[in-house]
Structures are given as C-alpha cells and as structure tokens.
PyMOL Python script that loads the backbone (N, CA, C, O; Angstrom):
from pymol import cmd

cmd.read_pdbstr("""\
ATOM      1  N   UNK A   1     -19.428   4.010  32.582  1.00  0.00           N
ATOM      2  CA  UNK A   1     -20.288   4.770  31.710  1.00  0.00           C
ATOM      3  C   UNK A   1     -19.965   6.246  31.873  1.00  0.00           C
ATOM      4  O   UNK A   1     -19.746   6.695  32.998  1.00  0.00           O
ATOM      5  N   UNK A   2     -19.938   6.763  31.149  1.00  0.00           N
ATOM      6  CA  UNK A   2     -19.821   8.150  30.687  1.00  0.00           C
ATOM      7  C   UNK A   2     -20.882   8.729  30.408  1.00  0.00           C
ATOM      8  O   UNK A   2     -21.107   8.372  29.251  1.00  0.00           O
ATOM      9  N   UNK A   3     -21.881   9.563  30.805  1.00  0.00           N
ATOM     10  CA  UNK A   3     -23.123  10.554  30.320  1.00  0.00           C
ATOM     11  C   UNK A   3     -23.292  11.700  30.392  1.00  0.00           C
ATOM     12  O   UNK A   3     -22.379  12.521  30.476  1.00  0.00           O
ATOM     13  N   UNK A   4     -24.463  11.953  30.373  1.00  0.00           N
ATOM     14  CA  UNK A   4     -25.315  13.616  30.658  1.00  0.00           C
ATOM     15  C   UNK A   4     -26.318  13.639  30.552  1.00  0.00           C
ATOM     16  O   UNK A   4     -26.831  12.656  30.017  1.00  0.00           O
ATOM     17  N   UNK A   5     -27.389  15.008  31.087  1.00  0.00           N
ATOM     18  CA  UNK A   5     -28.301  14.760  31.145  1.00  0.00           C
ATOM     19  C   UNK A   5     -28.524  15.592  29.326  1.00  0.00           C
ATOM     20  O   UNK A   5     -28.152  15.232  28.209  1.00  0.00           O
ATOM     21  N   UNK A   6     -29.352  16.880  29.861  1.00  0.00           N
ATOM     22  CA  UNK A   6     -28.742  18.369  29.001  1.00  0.00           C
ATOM     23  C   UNK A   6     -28.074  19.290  29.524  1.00  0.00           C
ATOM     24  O   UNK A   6     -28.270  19.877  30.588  1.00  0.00           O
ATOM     25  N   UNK A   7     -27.228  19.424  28.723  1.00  0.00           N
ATOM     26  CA  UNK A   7     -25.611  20.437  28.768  1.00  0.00           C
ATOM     27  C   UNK A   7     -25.043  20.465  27.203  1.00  0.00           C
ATOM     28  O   UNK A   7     -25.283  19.666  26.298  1.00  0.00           O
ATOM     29  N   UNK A   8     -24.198  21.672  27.193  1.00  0.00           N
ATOM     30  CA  UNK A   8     -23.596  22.249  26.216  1.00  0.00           C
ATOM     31  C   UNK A   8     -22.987  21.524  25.844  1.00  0.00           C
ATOM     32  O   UNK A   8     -22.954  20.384  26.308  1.00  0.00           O
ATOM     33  N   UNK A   9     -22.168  21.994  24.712  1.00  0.00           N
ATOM     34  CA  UNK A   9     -20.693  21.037  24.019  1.00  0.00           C
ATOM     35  C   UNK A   9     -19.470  21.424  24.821  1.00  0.00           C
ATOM     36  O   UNK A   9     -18.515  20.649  24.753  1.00  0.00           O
ATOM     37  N   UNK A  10     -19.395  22.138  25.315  1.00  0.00           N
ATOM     38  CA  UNK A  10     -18.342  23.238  26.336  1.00  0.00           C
ATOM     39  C   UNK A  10     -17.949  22.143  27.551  1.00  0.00           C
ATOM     40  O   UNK A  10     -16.818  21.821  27.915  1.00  0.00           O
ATOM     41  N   UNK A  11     -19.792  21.478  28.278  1.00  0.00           N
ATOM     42  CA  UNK A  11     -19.498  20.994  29.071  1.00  0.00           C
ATOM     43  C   UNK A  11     -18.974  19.171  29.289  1.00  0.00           C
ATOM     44  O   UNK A  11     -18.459  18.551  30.221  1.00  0.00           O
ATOM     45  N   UNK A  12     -19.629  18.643  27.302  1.00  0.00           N
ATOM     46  CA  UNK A  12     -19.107  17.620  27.495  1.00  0.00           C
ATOM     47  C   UNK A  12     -17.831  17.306  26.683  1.00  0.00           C
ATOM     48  O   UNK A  12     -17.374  16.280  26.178  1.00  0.00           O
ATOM     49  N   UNK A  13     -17.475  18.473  26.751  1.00  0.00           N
ATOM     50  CA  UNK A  13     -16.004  18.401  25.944  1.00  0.00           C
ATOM     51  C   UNK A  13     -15.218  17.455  26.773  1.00  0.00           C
ATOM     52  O   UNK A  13     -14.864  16.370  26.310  1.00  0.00           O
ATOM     53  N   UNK A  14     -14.902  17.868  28.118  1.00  0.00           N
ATOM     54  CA  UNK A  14     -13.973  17.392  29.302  1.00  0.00           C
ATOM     55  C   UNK A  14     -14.098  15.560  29.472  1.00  0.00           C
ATOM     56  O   UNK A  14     -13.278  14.677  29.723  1.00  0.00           O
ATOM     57  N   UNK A  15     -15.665  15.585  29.168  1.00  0.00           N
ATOM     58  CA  UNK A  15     -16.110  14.088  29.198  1.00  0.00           C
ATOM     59  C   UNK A  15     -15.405  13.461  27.853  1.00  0.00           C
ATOM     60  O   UNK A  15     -15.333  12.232  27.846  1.00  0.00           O
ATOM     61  N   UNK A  16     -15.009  13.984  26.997  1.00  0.00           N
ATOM     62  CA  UNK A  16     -14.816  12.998  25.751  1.00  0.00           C
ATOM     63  C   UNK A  16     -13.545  12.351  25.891  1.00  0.00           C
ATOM     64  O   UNK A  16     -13.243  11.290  25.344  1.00  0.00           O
ATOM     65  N   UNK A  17     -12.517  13.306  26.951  1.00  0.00           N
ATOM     66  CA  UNK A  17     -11.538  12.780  27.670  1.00  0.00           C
ATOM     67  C   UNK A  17     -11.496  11.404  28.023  1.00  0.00           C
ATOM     68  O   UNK A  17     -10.685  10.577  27.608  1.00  0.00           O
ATOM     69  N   UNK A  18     -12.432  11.221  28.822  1.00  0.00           N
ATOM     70  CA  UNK A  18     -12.492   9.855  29.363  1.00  0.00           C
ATOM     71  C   UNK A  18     -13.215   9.040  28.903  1.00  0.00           C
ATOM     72  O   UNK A  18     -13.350   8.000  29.547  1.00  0.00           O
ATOM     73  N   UNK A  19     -13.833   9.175  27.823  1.00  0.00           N
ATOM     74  CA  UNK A  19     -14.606   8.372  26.824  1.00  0.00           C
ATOM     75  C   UNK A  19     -14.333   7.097  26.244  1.00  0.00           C
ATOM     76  O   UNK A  19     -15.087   6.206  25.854  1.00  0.00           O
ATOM     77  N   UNK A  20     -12.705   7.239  26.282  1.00  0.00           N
ATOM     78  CA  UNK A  20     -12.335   6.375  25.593  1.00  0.00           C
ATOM     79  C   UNK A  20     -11.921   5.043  26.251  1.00  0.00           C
ATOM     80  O   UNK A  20     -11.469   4.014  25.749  1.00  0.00           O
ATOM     81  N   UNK A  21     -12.270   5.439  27.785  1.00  0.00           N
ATOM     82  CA  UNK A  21     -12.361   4.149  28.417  1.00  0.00           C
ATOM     83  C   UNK A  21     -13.324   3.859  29.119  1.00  0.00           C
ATOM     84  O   UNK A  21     -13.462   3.815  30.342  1.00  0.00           O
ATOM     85  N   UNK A  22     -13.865   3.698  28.448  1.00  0.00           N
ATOM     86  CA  UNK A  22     -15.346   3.855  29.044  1.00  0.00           C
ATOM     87  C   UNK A  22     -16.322   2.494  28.068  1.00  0.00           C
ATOM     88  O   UNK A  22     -16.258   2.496  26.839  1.00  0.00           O
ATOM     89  N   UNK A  23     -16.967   1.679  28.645  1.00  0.00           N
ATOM     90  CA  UNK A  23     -17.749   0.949  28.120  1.00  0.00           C
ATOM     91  C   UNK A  23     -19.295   1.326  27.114  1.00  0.00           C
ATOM     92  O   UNK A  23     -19.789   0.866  26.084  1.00  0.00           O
ATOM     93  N   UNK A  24     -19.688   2.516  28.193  1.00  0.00           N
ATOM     94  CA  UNK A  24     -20.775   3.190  27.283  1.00  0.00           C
ATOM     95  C   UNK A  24     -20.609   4.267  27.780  1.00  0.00           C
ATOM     96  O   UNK A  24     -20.384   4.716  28.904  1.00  0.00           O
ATOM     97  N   UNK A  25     -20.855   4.909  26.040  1.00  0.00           N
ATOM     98  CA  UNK A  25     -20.534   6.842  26.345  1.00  0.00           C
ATOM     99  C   UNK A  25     -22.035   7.489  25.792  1.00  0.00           C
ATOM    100  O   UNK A  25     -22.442   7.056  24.714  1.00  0.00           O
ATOM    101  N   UNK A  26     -22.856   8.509  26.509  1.00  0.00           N
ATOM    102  CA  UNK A  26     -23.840   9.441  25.967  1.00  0.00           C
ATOM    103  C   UNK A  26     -23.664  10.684  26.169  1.00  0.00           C
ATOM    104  O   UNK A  26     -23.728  11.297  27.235  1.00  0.00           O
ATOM    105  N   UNK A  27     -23.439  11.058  25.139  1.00  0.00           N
ATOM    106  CA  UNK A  27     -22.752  12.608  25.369  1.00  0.00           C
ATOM    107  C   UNK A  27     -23.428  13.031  24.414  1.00  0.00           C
ATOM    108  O   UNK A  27     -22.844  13.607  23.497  1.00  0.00           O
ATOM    109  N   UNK A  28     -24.850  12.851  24.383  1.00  0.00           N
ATOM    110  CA  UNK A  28     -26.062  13.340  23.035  1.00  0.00           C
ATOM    111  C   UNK A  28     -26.404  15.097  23.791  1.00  0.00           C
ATOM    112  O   UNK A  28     -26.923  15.992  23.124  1.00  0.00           O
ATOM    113  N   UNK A  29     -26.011  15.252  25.150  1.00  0.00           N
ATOM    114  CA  UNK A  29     -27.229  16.251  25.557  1.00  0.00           C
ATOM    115  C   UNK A  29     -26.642  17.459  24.430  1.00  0.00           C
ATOM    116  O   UNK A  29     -27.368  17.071  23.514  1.00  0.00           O
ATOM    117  N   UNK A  30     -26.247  18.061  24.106  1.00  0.00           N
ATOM    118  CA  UNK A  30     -26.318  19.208  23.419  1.00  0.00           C
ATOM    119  C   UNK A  30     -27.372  19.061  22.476  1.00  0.00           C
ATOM    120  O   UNK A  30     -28.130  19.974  22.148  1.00  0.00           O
ATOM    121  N   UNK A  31     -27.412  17.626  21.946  1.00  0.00           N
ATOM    122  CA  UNK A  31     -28.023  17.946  20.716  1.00  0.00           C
ATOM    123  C   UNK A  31     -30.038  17.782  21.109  1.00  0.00           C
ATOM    124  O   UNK A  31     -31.035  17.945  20.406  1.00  0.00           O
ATOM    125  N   UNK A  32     -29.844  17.422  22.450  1.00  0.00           N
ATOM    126  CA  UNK A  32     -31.060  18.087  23.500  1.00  0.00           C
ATOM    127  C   UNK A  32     -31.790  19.350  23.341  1.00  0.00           C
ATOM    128  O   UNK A  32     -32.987  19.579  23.517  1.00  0.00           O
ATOM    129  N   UNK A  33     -30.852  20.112  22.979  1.00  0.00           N
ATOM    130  CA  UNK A  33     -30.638  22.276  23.045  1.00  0.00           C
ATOM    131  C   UNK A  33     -31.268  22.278  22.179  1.00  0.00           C
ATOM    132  O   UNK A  33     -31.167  21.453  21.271  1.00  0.00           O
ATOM    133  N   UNK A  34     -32.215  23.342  22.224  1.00  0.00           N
ATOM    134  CA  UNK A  34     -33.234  23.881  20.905  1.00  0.00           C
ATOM    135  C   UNK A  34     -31.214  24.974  20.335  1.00  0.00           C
ATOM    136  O   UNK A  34     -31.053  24.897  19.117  1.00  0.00           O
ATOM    137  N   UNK A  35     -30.116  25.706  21.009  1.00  0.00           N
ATOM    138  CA  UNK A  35     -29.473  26.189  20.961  1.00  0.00           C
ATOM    139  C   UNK A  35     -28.154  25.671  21.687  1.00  0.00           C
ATOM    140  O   UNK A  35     -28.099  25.516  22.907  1.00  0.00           O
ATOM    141  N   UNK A  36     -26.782  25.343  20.559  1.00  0.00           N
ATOM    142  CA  UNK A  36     -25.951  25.014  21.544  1.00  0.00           C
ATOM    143  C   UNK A  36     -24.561  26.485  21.470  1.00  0.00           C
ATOM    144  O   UNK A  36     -24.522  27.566  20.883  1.00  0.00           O
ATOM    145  N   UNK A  37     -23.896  25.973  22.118  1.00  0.00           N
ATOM    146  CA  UNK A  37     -22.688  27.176  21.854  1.00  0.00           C
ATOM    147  C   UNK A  37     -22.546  26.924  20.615  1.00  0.00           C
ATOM    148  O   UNK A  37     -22.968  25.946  19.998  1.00  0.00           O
ATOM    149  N   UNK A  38     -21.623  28.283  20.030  1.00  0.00           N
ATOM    150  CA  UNK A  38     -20.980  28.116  18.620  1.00  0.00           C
ATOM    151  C   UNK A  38     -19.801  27.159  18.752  1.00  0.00           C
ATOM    152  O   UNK A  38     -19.385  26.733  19.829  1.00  0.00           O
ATOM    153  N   UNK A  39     -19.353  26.892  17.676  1.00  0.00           N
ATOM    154  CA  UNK A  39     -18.778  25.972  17.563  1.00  0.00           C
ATOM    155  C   UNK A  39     -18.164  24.728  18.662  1.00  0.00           C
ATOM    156  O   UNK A  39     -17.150  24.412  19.284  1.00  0.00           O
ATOM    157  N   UNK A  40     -19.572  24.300  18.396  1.00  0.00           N
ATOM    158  CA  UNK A  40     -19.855  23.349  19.916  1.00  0.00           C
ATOM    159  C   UNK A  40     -19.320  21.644  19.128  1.00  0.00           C
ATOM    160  O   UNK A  40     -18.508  21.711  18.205  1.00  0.00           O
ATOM    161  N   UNK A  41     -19.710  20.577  19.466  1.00  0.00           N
ATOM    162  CA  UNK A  41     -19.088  18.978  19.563  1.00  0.00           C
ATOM    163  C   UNK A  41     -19.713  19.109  17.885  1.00  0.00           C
ATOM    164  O   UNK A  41     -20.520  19.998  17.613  1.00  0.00           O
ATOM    165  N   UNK A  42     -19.289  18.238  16.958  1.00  0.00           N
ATOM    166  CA  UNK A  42     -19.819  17.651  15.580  1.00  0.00           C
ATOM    167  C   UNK A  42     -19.985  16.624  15.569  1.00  0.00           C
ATOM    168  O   UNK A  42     -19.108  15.760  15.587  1.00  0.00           O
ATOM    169  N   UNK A  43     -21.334  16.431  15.532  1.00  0.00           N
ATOM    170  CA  UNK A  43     -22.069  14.929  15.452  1.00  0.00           C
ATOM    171  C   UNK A  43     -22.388  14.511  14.115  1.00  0.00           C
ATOM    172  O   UNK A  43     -23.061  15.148  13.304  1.00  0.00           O
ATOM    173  N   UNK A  44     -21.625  12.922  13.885  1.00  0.00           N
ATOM    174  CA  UNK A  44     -21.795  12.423  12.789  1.00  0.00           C
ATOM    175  C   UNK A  44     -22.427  10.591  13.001  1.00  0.00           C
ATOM    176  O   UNK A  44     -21.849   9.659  13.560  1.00  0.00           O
ATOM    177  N   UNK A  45     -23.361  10.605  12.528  1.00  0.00           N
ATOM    178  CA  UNK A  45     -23.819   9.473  12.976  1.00  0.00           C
ATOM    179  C   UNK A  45     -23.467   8.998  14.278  1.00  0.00           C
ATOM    180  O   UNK A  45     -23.744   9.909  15.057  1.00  0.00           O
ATOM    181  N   UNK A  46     -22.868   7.765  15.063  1.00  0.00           N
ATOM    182  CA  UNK A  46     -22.727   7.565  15.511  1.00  0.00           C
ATOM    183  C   UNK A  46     -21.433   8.199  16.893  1.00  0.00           C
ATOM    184  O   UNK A  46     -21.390   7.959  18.099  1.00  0.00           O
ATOM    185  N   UNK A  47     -20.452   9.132  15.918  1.00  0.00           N
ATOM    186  CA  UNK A  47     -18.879   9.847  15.868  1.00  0.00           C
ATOM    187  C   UNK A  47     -19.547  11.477  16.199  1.00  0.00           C
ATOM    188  O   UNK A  47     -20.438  12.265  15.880  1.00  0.00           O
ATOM    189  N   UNK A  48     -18.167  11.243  17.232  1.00  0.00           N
ATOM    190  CA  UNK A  48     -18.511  12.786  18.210  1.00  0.00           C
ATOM    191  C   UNK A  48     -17.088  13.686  17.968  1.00  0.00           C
ATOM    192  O   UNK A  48     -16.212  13.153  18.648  1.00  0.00           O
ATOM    193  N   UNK A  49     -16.655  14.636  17.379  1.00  0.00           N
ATOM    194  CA  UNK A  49     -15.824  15.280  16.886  1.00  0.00           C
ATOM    195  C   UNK A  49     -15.353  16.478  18.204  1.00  0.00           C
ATOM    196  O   UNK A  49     -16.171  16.838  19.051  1.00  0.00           O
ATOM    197  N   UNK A  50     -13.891  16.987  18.170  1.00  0.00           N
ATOM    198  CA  UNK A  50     -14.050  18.001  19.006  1.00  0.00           C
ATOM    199  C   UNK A  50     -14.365  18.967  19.000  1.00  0.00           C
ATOM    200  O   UNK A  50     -14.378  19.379  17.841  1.00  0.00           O
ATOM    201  N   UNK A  51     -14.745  19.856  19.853  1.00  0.00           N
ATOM    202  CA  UNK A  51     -15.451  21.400  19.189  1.00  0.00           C
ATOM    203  C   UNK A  51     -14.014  22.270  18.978  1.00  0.00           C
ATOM    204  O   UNK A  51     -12.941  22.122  19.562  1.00  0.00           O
ATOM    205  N   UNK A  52     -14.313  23.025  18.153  1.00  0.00           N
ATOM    206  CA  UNK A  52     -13.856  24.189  17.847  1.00  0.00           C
ATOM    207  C   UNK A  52     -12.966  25.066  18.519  1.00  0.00           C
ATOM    208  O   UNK A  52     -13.201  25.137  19.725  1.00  0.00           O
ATOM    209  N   UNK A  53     -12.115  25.687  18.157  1.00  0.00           N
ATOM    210  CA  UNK A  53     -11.472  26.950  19.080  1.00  0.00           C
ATOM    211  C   UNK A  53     -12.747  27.856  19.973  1.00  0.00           C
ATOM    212  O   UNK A  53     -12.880  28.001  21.188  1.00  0.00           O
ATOM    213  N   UNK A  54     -13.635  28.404  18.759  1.00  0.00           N
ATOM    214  CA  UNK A  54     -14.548  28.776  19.635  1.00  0.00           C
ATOM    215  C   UNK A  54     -15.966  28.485  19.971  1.00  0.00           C
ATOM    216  O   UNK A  54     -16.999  29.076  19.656  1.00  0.00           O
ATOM    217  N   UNK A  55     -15.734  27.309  20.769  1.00  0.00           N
ATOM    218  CA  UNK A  55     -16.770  27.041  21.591  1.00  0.00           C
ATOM    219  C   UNK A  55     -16.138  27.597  23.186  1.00  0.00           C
ATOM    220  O   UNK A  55     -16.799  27.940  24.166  1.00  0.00           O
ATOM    221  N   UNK A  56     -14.821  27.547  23.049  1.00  0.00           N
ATOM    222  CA  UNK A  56     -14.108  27.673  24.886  1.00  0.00           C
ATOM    223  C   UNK A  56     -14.195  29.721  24.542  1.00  0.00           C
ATOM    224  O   UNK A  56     -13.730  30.328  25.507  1.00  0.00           O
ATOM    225  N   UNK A  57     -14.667  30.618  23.446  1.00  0.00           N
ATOM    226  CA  UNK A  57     -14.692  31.886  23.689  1.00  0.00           C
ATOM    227  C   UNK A  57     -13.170  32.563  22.988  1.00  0.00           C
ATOM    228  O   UNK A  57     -12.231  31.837  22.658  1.00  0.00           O
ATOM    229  N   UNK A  58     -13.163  33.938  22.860  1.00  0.00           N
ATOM    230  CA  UNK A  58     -12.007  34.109  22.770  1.00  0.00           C
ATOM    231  C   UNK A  58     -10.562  34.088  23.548  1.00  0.00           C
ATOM    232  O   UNK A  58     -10.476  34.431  24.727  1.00  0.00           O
ATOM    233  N   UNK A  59      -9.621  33.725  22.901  1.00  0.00           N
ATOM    234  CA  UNK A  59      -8.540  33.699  23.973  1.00  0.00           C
ATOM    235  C   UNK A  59      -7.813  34.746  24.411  1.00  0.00           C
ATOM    236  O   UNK A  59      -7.449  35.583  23.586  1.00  0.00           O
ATOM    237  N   UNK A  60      -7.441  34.901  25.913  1.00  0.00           N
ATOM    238  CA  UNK A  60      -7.137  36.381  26.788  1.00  0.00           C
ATOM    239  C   UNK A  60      -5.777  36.148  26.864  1.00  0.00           C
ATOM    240  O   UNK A  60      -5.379  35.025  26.556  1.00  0.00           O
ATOM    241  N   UNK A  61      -4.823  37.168  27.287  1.00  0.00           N
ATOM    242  CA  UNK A  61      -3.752  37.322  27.216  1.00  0.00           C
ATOM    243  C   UNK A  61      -3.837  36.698  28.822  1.00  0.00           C
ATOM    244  O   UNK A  61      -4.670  37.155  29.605  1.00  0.00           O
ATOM    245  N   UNK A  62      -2.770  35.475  29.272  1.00  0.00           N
ATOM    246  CA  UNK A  62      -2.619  35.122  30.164  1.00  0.00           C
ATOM    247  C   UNK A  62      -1.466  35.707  31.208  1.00  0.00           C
ATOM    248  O   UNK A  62      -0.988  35.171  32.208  1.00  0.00           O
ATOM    249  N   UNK A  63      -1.146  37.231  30.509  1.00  0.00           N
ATOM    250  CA  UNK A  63       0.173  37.782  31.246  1.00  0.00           C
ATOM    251  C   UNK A  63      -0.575  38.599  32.798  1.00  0.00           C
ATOM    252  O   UNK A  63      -1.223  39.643  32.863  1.00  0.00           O
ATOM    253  N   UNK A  64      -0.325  38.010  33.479  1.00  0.00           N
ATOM    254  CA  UNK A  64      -0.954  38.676  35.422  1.00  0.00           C
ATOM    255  C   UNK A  64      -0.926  40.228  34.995  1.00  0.00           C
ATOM    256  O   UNK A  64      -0.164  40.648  34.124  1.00  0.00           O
ATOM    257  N   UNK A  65      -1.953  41.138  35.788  1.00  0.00           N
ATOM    258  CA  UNK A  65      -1.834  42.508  35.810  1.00  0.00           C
ATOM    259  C   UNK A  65      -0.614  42.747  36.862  1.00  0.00           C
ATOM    260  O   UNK A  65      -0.230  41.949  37.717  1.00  0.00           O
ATOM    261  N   UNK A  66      -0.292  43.565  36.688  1.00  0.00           N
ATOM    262  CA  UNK A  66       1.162  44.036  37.913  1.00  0.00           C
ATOM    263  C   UNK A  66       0.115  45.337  38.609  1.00  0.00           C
ATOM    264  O   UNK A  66       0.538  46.049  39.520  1.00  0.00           O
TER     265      UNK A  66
END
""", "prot")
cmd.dss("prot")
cmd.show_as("cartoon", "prot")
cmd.util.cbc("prot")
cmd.orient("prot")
C-alpha cells in the first residue's frame, strides 16, 4: 500500500513513483488542503496526473559558486 495522511502534491509526487506497484494507492491528502501548491497533482475521478513544472518552484542554475 501506498498512502498519506495530509500533505501537498510536492510531497506525493515521489509516491506516484511507486504506485504502480502497489496493490492500493491513497494519495487523496492534498485534496485534504483547504490550499495546495500551485500547480500541484490533477485529480480526475478516480486518475492522478503529474504536477506541473511548477509545483517543484522555479528552476536555479545548477552551476557551483567558485
């Protein structure tokens, strides 16, 4: 089984990973949130979609400071 209690879409992103072997998946808590991140998981009936570029924030230049 795969779950949550309440948590973001951010946090059950990582879970949808392993979802797919998984006998039973609940990965409802965002929709728990009176507020979730922006472009957080898309829930369609039963079907859990991935979130967005930005739900993970904007992306930083990964070059090290010298």
């Amino acid at each position: 089984m795969i779950g949550c209690m309440v948590a973001t879409s951010m946090s059950m992103a990582p879970a949808m990973l392993l979802a797919g072997g998984a006998s039973f998946v609940d990965l409802d808590g965002p929709l728990l949130l009176s507020e979730d991140r922006a472009g957080g998981l898309d829930y369609h009936d039963s079907q859990v979609a991935w979130p967005s570029q930005s739900c993970w924030g904007e992306p930083r230049d990964m070059q090290p400071e010298l």
